[in-house]
VOSE-58004 format. One line per 5 residues: number of its first residue (from 1); their letters; for each residue x, y, z of C-alpha. Coordinates in nm, 3 decimals, decimal comma. Each point is the difference from the previous one (the first is absolute). Layout:
NUM = A = X/Y/Z; ...
//
This chain:
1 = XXXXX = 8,795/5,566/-13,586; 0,164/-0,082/0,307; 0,030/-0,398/-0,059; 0,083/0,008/-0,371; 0,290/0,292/0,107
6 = XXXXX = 0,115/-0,234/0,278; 0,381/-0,082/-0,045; 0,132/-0,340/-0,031; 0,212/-0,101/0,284; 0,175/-0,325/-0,087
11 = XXXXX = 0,234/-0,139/0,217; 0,360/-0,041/-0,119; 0,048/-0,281/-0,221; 0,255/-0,266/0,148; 0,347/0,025/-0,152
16 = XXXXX = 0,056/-0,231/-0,315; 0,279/-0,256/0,037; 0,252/0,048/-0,289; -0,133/0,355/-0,050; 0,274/0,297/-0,138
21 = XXXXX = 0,126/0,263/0,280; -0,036/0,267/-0,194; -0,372/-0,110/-0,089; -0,045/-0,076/0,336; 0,091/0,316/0,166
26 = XXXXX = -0,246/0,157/-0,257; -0,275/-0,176/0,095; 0,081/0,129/0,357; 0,021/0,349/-0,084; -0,301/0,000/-0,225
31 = XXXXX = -0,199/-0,161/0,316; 0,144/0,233/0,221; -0,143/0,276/-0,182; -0,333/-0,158/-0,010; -0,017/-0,044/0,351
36 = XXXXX = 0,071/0,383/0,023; -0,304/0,073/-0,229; -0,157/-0,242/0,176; 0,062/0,209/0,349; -0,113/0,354/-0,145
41 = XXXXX = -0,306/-0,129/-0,177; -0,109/-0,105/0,362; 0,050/0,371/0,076; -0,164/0,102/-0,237; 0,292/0,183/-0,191
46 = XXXXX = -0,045/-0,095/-0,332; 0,222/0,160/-0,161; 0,310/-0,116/0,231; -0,172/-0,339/-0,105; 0,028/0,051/-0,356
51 = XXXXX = 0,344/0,119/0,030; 0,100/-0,329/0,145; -0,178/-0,224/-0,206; 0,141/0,140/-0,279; 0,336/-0,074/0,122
56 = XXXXX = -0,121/-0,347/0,030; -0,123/0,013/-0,395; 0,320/0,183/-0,085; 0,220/-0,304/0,198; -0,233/-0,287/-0,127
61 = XXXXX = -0,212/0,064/-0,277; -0,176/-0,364/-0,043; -0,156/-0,015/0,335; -0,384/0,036/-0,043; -0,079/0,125/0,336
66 = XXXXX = 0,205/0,301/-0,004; -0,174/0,156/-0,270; -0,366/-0,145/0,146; 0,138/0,231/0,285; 0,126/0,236/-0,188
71 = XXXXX = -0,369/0,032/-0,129; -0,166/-0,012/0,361; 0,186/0,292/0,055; -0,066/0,216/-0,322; -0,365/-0,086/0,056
76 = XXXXX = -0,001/0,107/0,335; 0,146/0,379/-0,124; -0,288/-0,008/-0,264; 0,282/-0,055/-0,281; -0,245/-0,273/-0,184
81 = XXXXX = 0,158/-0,041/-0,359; 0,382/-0,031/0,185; -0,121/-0,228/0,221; -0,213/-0,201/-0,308; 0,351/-0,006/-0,205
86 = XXXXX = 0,143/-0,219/0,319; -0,285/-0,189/0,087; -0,031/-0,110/-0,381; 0,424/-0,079/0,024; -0,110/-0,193/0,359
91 = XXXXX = -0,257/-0,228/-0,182; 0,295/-0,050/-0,309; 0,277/-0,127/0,196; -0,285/-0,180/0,188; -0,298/-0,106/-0,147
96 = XXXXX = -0,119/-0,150/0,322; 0,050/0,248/0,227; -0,331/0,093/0,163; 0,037/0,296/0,112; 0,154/0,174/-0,335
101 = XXXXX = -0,285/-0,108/-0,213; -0,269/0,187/0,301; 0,231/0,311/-0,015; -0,001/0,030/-0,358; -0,369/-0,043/-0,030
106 = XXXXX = -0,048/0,219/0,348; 0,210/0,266/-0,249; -0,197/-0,050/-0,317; -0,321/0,048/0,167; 0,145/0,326/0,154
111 = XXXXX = 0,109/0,154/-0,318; -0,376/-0,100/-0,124; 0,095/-0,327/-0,278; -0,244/-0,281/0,224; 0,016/-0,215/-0,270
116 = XXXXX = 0,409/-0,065/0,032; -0,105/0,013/0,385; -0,263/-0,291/0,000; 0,285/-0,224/-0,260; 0,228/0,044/0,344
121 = XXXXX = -0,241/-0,075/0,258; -0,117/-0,289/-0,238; 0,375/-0,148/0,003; 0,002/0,048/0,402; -0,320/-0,232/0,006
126 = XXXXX = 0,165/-0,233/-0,199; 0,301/0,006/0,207; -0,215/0,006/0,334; -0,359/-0,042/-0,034; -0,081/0,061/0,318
131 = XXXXX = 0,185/0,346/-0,008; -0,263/0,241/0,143; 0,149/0,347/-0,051; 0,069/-0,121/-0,390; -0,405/-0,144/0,000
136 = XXXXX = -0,155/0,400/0,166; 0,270/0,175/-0,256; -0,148/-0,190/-0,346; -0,306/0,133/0,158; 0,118/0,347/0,028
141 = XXXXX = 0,108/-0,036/-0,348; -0,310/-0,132/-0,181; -0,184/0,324/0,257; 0,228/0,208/-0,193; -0,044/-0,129/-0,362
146 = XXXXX = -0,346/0,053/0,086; -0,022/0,344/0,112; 0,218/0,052/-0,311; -0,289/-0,119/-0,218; -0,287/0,186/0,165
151 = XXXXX = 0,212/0,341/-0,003; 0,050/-0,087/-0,380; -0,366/0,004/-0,104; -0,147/0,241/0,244; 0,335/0,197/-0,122
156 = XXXXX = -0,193/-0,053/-0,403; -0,332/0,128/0,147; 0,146/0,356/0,166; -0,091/-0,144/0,370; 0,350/0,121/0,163
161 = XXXXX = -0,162/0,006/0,311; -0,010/-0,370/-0,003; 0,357/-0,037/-0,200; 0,157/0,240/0,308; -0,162/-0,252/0,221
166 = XXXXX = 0,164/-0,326/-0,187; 0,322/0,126/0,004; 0,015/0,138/0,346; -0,070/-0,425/0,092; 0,229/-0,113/-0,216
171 = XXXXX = 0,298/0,258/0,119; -0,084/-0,209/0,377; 0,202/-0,263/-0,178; 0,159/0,174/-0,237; 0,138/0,319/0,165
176 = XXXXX = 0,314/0,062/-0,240; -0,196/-0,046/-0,370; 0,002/0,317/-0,169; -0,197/-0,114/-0,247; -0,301/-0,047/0,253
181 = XXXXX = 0,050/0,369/0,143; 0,007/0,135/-0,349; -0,307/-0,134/-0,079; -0,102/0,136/0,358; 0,107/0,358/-0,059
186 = XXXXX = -0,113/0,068/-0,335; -0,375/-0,116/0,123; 0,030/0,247/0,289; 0,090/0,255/-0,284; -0,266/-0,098/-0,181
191 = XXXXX = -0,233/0,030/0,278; 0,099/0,393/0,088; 0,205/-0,160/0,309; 0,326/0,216/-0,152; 0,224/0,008/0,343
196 = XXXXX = -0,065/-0,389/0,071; 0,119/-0,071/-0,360; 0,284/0,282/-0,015; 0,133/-0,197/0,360; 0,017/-0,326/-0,181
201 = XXXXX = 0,144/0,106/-0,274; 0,265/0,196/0,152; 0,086/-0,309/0,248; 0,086/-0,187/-0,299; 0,225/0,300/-0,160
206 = XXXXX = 0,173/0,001/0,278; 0,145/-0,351/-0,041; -0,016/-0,005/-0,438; -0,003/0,321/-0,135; -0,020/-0,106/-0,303
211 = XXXXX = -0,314/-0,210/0,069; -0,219/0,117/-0,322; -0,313/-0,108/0,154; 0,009/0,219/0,327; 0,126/0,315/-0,211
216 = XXXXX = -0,314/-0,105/-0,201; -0,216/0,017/0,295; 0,149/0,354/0,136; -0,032/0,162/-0,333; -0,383/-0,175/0,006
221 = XXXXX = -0,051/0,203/0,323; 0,146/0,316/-0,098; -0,261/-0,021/-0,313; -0,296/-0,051/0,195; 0,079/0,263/0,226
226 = XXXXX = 0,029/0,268/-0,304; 0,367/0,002/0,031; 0,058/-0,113/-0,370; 0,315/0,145/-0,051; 0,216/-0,143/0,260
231 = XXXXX = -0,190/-0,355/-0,074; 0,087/0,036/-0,375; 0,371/-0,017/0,159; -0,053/-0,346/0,153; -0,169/-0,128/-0,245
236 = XXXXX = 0,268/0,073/-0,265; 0,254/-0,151/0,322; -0,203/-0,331/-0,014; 0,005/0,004/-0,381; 0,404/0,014/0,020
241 = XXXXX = 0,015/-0,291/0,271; -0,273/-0,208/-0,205; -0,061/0,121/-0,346; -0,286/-0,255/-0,068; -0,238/0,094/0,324
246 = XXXXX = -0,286/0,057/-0,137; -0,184/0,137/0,289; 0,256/0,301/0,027; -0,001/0,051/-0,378; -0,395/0,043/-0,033
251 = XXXXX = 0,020/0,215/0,328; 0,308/0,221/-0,162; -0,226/0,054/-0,302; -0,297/0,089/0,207; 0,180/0,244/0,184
256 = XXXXX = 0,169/0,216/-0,278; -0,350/-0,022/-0,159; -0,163/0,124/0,253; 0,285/0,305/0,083; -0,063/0,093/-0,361
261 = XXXXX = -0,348/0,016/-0,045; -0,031/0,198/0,367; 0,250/0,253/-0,106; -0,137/0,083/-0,337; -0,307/0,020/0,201
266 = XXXXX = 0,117/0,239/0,200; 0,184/0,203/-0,277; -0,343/-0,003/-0,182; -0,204/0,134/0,299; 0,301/0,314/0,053
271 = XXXXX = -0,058/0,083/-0,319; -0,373/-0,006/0,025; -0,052/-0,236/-0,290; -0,278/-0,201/0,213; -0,116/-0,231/-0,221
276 = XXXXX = 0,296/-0,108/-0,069; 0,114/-0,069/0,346; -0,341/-0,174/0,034; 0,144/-0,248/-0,234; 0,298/-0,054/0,107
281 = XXXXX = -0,100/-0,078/0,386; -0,276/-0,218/-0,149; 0,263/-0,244/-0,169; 0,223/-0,012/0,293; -0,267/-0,124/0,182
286 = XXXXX = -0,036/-0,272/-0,198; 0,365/-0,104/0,018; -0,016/-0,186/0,363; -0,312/0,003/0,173; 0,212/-0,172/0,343
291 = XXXXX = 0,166/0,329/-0,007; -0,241/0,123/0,262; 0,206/0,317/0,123; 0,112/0,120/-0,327; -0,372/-0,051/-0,136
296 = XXXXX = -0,136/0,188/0,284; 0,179/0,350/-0,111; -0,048/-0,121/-0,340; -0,412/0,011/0,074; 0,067/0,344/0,206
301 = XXXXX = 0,203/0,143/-0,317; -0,292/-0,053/-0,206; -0,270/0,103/0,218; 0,184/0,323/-0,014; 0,059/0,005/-0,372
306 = XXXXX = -0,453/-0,106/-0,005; -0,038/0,322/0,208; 0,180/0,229/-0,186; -0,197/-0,149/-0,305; -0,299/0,100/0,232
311 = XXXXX = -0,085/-0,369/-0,015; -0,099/0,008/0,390; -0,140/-0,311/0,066; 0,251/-0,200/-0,199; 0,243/0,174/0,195
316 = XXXXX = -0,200/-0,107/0,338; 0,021/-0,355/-0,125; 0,359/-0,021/-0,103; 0,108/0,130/0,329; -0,253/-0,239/0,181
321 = XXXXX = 0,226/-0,314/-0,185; 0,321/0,150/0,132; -0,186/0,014/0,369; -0,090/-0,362/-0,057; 0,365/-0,089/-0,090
326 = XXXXX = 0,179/0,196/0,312; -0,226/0,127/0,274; 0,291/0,237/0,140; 0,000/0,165/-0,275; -0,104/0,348/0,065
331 = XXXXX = 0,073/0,173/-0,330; -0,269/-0,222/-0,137; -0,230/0,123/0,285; 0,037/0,409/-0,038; -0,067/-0,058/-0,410
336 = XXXXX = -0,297/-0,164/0,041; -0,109/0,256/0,291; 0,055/0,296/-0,227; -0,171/-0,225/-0,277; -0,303/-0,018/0,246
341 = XXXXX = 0,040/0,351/0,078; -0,057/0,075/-0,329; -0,291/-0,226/-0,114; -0,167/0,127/0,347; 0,031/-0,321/0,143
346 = XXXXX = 0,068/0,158/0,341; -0,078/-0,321/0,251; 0,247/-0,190/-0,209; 0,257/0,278/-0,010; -0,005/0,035/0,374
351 = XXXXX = 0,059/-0,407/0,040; 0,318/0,054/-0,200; 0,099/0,293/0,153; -0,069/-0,145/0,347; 0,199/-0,316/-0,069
356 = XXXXX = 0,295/0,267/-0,126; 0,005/0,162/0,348; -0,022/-0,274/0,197; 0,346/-0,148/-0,163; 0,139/0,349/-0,057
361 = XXXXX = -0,085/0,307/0,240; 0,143/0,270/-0,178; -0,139/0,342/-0,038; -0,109/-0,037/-0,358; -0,183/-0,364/0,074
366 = XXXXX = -0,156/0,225/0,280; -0,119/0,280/-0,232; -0,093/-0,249/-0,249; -0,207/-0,205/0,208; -0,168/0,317/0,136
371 = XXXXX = -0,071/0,170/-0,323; -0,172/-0,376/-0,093; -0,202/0,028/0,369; -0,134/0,358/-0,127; -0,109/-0,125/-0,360
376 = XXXXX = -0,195/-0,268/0,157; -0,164/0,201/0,231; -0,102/0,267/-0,288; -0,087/-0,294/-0,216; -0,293/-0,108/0,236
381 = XXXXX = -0,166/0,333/0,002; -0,202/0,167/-0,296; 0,215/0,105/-0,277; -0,067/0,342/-0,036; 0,188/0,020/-0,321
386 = XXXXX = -0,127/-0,281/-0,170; -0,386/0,115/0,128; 0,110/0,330/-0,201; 0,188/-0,160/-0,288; 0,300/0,165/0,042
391 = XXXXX = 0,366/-0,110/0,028; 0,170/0,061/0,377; 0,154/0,289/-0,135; -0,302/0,192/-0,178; 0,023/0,383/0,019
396 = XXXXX = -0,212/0,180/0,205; -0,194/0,109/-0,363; -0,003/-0,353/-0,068; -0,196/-0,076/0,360; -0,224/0,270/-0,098
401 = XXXXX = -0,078/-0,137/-0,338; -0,053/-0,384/0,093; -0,221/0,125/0,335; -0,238/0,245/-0,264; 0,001/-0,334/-0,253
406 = XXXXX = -0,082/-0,236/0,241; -0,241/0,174/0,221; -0,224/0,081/-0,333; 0,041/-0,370/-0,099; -0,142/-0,117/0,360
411 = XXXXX = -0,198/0,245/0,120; -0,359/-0,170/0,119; -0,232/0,272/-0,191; 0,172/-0,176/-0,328; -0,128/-0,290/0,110
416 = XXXXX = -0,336/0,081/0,114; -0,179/-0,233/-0,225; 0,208/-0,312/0,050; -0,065/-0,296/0,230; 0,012/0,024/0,367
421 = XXXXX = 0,335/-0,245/0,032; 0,163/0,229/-0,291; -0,095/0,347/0,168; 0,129/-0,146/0,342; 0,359/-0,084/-0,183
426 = XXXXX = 0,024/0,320/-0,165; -0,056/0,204/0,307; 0,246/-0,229/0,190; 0,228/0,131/-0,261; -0,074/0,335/-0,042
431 = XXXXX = 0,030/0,008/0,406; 0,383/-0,133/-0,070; 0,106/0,264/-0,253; -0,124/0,261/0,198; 0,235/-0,156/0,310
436 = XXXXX = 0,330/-0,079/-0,273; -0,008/0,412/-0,079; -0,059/0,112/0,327; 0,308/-0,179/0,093; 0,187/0,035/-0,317
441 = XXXXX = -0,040/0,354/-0,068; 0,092/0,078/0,357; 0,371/-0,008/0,011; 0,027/-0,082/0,400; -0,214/-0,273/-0,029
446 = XXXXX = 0,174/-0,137/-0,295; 0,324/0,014/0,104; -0,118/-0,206/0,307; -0,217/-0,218/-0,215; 0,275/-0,076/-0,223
451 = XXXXX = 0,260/-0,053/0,262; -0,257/-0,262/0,128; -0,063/0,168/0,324; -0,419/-0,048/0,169; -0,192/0,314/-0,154
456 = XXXXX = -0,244/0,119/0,286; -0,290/-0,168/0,056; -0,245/0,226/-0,121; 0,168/0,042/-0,272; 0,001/-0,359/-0,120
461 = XXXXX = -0,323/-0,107/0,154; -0,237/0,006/-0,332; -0,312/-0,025/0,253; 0,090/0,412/0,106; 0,091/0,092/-0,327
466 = XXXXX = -0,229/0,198/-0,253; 0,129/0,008/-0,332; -0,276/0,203/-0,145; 0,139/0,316/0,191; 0,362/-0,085/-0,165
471 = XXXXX = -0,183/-0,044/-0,336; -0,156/0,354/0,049; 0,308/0,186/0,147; 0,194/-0,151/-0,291; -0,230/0,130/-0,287
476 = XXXXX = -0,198/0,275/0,185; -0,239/0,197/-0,201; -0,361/0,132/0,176; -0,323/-0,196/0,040; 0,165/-0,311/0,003
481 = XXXXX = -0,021/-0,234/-0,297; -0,112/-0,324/-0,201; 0,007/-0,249/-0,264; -0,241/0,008/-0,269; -0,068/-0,233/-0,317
486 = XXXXX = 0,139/0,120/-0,365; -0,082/-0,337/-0,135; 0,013/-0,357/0,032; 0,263/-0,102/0,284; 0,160/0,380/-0,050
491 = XXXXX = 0,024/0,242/0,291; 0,118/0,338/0,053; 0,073/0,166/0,322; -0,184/0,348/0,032; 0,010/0,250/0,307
496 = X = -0,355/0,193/0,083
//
């Protein structure tokens, strides 16, 4: 940058014999001024340096090097299409003039056209072939025309990894192309990188703020981070500024689609018309599956509406896909915990709820997690309930009634005349139904059993347990009792 924004010092051209006054004293002034520009460039104040070469342009307007310097300067301030303008009006009032053919191709290359950049360097080399800062910049160029072509294609195949990568080269040469940070921003949009792509964006607003493609890109990144609303509003700002951009138009569309069908949704689940709202969350999902945010409470949505239908594991699933879509998101997490809760699926539950806690220690994560722990816990001992066939909260009569029902149907004398294995199961069995009611029908112990609390060892240990003195203190009667035969695979029970 430094070389091509060098100024050109040229020493004062001798005076011409038979030359006006007037015209003379001009050309003085006019070089006096360069000279002055000449002085603050070497300082480094640029601007006092465009003030004075101006002055120079103003006093002599056909003089080739005070507009190459003129563009030396504006390049040097970062002002590439000004200084483009005067290194283009250099090269007309001099088409041999080295330096304003590298300047304008040193400014086409920065504002990202290489191909108008090589055409320059290419009329340096044929000016000087031997020009070494023209020969490294038509390499820069073609480097950049290249990059262009990879980002292009990998661009086609959704690799904006690779496209983020292309452009950040080419921007080394090409710092002030828009275009090329565009391109840059919406692929960091694409890939979730919202902030990086929001930055870029917004440096470009700041100097056109009417450039439709960066309003593009902020509304893209306001719709990917479920903020459809206030991207709808750039999107409809691009639209103004560039009615034909396609890219904002398909994105507008998306987004009022997708506000529509989510609210309808929601109105449909309020009103408890679940099938409905099943529906409707089910087509916007299949508006924009890049939508990865808005998806994600799309899939939660309907794993809600799935468990309210009772449809459990379809609700597990759906919130599973809005995990695998956003990680953070911990609405996702409790649904499918109470979803495991439900289906008894307590290791999984407490996974969730752990991962909850962990990102969110509040009381009710706490309690959650905790009331997960103790489900687990009861889930790995013997069901009392379930060895009963009774639901958690069977009556007291009910206890009574299972206990009498299942003790008959496992009692060993019933099965006095079947095979060893079989008469070993049954009396495992019977041994079990006798511990469920001694537990169950104790209210102490079940209120400790059910709050998942360690019963006392003798209590639970089967090897100290005799269930034939709980099956005759439950149906008493004197001189004991005993199953006898009223036919073919019948039984009755009969006390002596």
């Amino acid at each position: 940058m430094a070389a091509a924004a060098e100024c050109d010092v040229i020493m004062a051209a001798p005076e011409v014999p038979g030359l006006l006054g007037d015209e003379e004293e001009t050309r003085r002034e006019a070089e006096s001024f360069k000279e002055q520009g000449n002085a603050y460039y070497a300082k480094k104040d640029y601007n006092e340096a465009y003030n004075y070469y101006t002055k120079a342009i103003d006093t002599c307007p056909n003089n080739a090097s005070y507009y190459g310097n003129r563009a030396a300067t504006l390049m040097m301030l970062g002002k590439f299409r000004e200084a483009l303008a005067d290194a283009q009006q250099s090269v007309r009032l001099d088409d041999t003039f080295v330096r304003g053919h590298l300047r304008e191709g040193k400014c086409h290359l920065s504002l990202g056209n290489a191909m108008a950049a090589s055409r320059c360097f290419q009329r340096v080399l044929e000016l000087d072939r031997a020009h070494t800062q023209a020969q490294q910049e038509l390499k820069n160029a073609s480097a950049v025309l290249e990059y262009e072509k990879i980002a292009e294609i990998d661009f086609e195949k959704r690799d904006f990894r690779k496209v983020v990568f292309c452009m950040d080269r080419a921007l080394e040469f090409a710092p002030a192309c828009h275009r090329f940070k565009i391109i840059k921003a919406e692929c960091l949009a694409l890939l979730g990188r919202y902030p990086e792509a929001q930055s870029v964006a917004s440096d470009i607003l700041r100097m056109d703020s009417t450039n439709a493609d960066a309003l593009y890109v902020r509304g893209l990144c306001l719709y990917y981070e479920d903020c459809i609303e206030k991207a709808v509003q750039f999107f409809v700002q691009a639209l103004r500024m560039a009615p034909d951009h396609e890219k904002a138009c398909l994105a507008c569309r998306n987004a009022k689609a997708l506000k529509a069908k989510k609210e309808d949704g929601n109105k449909a689940f309020k009103e408890g018309n679940y099938k409905l709202a099943y529906e409707l969350y089910t087509e916007a999902l299949g508006i924009d599956p890049n939508n990865i945010k808005t998806n994600a409470k799309l899939y939660c949505n309907r794993g809600t509406v799935n468990s309210k239908l009772r449809k459990l594991e379809d609700a597990i699933d759906d919130c599973t896909n809005a995990i695998k879509l956003d990680e953070t998101y911990i609405k996702a997490y409790l649904r499918r915990a109470q979803c495991y809760m439900d289906t008894e699926q307590y290791e999984e539950a407490v996974r969730d709820y752990e991962k909850v806690y962990q990102t969110e220690k509040t009381k009710e994560h706490k309690q959650f997690l905790k009331n997960a722990q103790v489900e687990l816990k009861k889930s790995k001992r013997k069901d009392y309930y379930k060895i009963l066939g009774v639901d958690k909260n069977a009556s007291e009569d009910e206890i009574k009634k299972a206990y009498r029902k299942r003790a008959l149907m496992h009692h060993p004398d019933r099965h006095s005349g079947a095979s060893a294995d079989i008469q070993k199961e049954e009396e495992k069995k019977f041994k079990e139904v006798g511990e469920a009611f001694t537990i169950l029908s104790d209210p102490k112990k079940k209120a400790r059993y059910d709050s998942g609390q360690d019963l006392d060892e003798d209590v639970m240990n089967a090897g100290d347990f005799d269930a034939n003195n709980i099956f005759k203190a439950f149906f008493g009667g004197p001189g004991g009792f005993s199953f006898e035969a009223s036919g073919p695979g019948n039984f009755f029970f009969q006390f002596g």
